[in-house]
PLY file of the C-alpha trace (Angstrom):
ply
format ascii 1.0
element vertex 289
property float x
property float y
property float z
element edge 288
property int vertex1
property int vertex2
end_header
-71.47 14.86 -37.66
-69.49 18.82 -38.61
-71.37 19.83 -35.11
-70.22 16.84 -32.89
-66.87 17.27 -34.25
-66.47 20.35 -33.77
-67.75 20.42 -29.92
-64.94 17.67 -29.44
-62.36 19.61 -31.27
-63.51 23.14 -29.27
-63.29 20.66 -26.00
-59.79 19.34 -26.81
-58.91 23.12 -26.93
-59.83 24.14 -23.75
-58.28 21.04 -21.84
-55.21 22.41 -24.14
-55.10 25.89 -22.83
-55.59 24.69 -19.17
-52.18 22.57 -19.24
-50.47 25.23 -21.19
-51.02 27.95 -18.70
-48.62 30.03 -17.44
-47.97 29.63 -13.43
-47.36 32.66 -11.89
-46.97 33.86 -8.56
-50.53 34.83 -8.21
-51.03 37.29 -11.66
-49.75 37.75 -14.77
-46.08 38.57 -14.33
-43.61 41.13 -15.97
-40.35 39.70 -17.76
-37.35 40.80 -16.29
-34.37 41.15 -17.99
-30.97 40.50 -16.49
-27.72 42.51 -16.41
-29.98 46.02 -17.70
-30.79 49.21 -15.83
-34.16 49.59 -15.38
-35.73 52.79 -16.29
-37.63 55.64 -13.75
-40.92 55.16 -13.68
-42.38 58.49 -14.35
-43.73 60.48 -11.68
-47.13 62.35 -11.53
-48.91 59.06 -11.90
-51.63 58.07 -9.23
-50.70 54.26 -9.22
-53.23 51.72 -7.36
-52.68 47.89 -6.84
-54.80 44.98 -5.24
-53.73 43.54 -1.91
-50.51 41.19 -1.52
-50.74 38.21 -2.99
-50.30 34.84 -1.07
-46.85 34.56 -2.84
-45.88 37.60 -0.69
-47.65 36.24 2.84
-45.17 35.92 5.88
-45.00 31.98 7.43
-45.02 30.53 4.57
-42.33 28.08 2.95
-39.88 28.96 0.32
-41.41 29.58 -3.35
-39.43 29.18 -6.94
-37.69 32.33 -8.93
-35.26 33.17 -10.92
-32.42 35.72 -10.30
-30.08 37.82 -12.37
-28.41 40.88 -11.67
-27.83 43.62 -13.06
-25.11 47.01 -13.00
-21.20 46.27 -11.58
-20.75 43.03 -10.29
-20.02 44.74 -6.87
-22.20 47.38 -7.20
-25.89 48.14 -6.31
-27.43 48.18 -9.14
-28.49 51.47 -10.22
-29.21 55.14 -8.57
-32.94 55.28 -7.63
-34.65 52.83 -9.89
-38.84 53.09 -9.85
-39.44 53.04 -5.98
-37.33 56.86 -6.02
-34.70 55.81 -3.03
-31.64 57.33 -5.32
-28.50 56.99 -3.73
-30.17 55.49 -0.60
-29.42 52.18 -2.30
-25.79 51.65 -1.77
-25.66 53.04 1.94
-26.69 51.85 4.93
-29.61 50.28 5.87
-29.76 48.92 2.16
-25.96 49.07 1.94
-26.86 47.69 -2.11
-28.99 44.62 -1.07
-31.18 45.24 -3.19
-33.23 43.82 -5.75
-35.78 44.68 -9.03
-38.70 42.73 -8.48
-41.22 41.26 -11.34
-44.66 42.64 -11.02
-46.44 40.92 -8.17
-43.28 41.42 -5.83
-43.22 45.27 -7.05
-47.10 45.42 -7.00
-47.17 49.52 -8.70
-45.08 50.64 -5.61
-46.55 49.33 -3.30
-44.01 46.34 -2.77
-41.49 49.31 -2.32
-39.23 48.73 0.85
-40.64 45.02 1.34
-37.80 42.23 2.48
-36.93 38.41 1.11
-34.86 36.06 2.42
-32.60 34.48 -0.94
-31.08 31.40 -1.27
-29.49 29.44 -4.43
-28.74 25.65 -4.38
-28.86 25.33 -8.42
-25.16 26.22 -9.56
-22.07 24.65 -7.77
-21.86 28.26 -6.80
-24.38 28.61 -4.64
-23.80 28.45 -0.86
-27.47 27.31 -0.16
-27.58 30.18 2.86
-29.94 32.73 2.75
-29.27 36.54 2.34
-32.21 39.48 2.86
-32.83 41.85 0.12
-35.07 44.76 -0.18
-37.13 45.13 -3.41
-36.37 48.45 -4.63
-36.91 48.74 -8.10
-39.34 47.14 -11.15
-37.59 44.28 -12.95
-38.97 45.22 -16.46
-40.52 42.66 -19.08
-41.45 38.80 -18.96
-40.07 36.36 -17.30
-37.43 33.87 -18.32
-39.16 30.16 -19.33
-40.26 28.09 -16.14
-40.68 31.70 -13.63
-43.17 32.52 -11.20
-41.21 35.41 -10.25
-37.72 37.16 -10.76
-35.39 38.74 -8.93
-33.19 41.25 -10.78
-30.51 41.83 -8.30
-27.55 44.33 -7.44
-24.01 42.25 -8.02
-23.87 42.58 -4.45
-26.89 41.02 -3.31
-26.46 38.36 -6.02
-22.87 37.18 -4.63
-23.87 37.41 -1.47
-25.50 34.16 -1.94
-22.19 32.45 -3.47
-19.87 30.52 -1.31
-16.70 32.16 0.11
-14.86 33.55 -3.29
-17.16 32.28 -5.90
-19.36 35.34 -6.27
-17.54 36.09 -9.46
-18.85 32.46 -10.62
-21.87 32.85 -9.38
-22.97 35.82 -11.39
-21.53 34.68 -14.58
-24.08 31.53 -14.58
-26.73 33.61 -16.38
-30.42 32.61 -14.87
-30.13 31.52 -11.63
-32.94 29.51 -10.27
-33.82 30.43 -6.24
-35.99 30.64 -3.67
-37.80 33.17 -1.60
-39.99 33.93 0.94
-41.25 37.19 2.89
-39.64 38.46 6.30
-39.94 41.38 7.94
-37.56 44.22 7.70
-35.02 44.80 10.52
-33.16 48.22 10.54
-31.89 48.23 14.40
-30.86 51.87 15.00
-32.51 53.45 12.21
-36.19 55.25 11.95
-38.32 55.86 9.49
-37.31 59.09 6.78
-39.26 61.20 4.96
-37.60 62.93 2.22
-39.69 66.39 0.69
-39.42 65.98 -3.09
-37.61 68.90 -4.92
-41.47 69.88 -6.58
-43.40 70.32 -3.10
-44.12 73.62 -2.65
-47.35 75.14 -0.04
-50.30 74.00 -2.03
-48.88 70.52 -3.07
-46.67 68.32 -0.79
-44.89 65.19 -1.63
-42.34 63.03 0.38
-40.75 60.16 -0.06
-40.78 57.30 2.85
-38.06 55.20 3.76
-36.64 52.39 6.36
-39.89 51.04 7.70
-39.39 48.47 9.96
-41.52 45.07 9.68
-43.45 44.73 6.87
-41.08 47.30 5.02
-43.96 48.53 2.86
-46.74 50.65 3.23
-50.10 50.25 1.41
-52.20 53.69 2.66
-50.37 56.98 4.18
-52.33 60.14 5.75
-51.82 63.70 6.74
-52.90 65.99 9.63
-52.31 69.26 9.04
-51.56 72.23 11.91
-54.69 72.41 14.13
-56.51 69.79 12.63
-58.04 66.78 14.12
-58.36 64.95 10.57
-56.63 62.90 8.53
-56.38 63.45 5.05
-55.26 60.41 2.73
-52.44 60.85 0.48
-52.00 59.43 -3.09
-49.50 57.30 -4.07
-47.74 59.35 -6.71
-44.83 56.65 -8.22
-42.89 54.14 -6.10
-42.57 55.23 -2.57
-43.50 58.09 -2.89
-46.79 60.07 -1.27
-48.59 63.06 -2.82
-51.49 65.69 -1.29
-52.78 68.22 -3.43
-56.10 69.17 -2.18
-56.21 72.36 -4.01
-55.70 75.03 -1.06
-52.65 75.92 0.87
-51.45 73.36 2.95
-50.80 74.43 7.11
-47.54 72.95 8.40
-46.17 71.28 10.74
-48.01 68.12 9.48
-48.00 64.61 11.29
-48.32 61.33 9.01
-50.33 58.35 9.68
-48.97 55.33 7.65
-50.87 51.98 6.79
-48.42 49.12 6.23
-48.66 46.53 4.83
-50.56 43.77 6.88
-52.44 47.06 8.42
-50.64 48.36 11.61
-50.85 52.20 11.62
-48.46 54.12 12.91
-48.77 57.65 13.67
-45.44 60.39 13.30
-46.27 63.59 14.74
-45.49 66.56 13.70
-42.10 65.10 11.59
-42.68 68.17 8.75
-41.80 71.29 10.85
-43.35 74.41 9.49
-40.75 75.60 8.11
-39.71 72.41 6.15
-37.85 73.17 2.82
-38.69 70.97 -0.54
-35.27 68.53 -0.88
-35.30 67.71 2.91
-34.67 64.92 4.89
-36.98 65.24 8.29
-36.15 61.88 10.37
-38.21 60.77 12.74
-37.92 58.93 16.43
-40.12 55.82 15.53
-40.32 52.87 13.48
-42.30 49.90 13.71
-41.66 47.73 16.85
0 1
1 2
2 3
3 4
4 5
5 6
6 7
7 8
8 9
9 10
10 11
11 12
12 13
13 14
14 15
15 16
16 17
17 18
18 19
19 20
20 21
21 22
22 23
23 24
24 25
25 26
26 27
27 28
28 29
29 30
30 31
31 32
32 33
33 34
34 35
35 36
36 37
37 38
38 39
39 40
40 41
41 42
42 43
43 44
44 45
45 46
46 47
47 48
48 49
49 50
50 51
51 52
52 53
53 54
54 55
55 56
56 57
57 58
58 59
59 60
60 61
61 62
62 63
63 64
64 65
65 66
66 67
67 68
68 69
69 70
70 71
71 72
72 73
73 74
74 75
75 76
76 77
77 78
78 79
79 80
80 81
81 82
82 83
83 84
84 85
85 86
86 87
87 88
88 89
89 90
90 91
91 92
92 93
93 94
94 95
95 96
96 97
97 98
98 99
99 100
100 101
101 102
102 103
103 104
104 105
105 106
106 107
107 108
108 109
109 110
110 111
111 112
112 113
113 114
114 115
115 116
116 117
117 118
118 119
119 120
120 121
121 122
122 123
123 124
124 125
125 126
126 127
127 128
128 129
129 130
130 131
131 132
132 133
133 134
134 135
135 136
136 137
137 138
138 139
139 140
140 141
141 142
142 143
143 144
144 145
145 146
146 147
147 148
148 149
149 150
150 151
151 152
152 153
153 154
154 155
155 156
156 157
157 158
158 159
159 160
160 161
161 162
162 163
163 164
164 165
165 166
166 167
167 168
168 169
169 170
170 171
171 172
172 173
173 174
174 175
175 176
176 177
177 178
178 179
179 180
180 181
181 182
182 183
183 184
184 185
185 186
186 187
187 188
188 189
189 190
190 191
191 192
192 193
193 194
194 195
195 196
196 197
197 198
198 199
199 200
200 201
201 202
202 203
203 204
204 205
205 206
206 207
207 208
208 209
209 210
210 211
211 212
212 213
213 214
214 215
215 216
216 217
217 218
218 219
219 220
220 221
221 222
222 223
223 224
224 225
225 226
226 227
227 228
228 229
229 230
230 231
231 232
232 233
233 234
234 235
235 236
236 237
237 238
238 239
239 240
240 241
241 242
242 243
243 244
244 245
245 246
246 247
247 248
248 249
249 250
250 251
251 252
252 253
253 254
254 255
255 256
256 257
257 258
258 259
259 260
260 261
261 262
262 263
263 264
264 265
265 266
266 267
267 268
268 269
269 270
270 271
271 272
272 273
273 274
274 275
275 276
276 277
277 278
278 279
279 280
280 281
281 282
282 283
283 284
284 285
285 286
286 287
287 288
């Protein structure tokens, strides 16, 4: 009789835990907490994530969050944040829409640069029209009761989907429930950036990568060195930034390969001049089509 009952009381526990479980957007999710600044990620870290989840797909319909924001109400948010874009942020093609995504829209870094359509129909605020933002930070801790995902905005990007003068309103209703979806990035004028981090030197060369059209985010990057016919993957190294430190002195000018997202290479040749200078900007003539 103790054995039976305790089968059905093991059973009753497991049907217990199945309705109790969490849904998230495809993994267990960070909680993000509005109206903070999020701390830098540290750098020197070698960060690795699984491919996109469906949550993230293009052509799909528009899926639950939540949105705060965080910073000035007019502002974007914070300088730099965990995908290492700085001041980038506020000025144009961000021009401070922006967002801090929970974990499976940051995905380690590798969500960096990837764009949403927003839209709010939940406060008497809301204008119901969607607005793009890119993710550009990591919305830190859990998320608020009923998530699947969070949006930690920039006031900006947050009024922007307020009616005409009710931004203010908007952003003082606490936990705003949205929805999302993926679209591609669209930066008409503007090509891809690579900006030399202050630390590269000859035997170790980092950049950070910036304004890629389409899928906005990359997900492998590669190098060619001076009179070389092979590519030599890079590391992720924190947020959008790539890393090579093979252990020998490196031969400039170099050309870069990069992977996005849904897997379209694109090949930048020779973009680091031999002569290229650690804190440089080298801007290139392509982007994605």
């Amino acid at each position: 009789m103790a054995k039976s009952c305790t089968l059905a009381l093991l059973g009753a526990l497991l049907v217990l835990s199945l309705l109790v479980s969490p849904i998230a957007c495809s993994r267990k999710l960070a909680k993000a907490a509005g109206h903070h600044k999020p701390a830098p990620v540290k750098g020197h870290k070698n960060q690795t994530t699984t491919n996109p989840s469906s949550s993230a797909a293009y052509g799909g319909g528009w899926l639950p969050a939540g949105a705060t924001y965080y910073g000035n109400p007019n502002g974007d948010g914070s300088d730099g944040g965990a995908c290492g874009y700085q001041t980038a942020v506020g000025h144009r093609p961000f021009s401070s829409m922006i967002a801090a995504g929970s974990s499976p829209l940051f995905m380690a870094g590798k969500g960096c640069g990837a764009c949403y359509d927003v839209k709010c129909t939940s406060n008497s605020a809301c204008s119901g029209k969607p607005v793009t933002v890119v993710i550009t930070d990591l919305s830190p801790g859990n998320l608020y009761p009923g998530e699947p995902c969070h949006f930690d905005m920039s006031g900006t990007a947050l009024g922007a989907m307020a009616k005409p003068g009710m931004a203010d309103k908007l952003r003082a209703g606490g936990v705003i429930r949205m929805q999302y979806k993926r679209v591609p990035c669209k930066y008409p004028g503007v090509n891809i950036a690579f900006r030399v981090d202050q630390g590269a030197n000859p035997f170790y060369f980092k950049t950070l990568i910036e304004f890629e059209d389409d899928d906005g985010d990359l997900k492998a990057v590669a190098l060619k060195e001076a009179g070389s016919g092979a590519w030599t993957p890079m590391a992720q190294d924190w947020g959008a930034l790539w890393r090579l430190n093979n252990g020998r002195r490196l031969r400039a000018p170099f050309s870069l390969r990069l992977t996005s997202d849904s897997g379209r290479k694109l090949v930048v040749n020779n973009v680091i001049p031999a002569n290229w200078k650690a804190g440089a900007t080298y801007r290139s003539l392509v982007n994605y089509p």
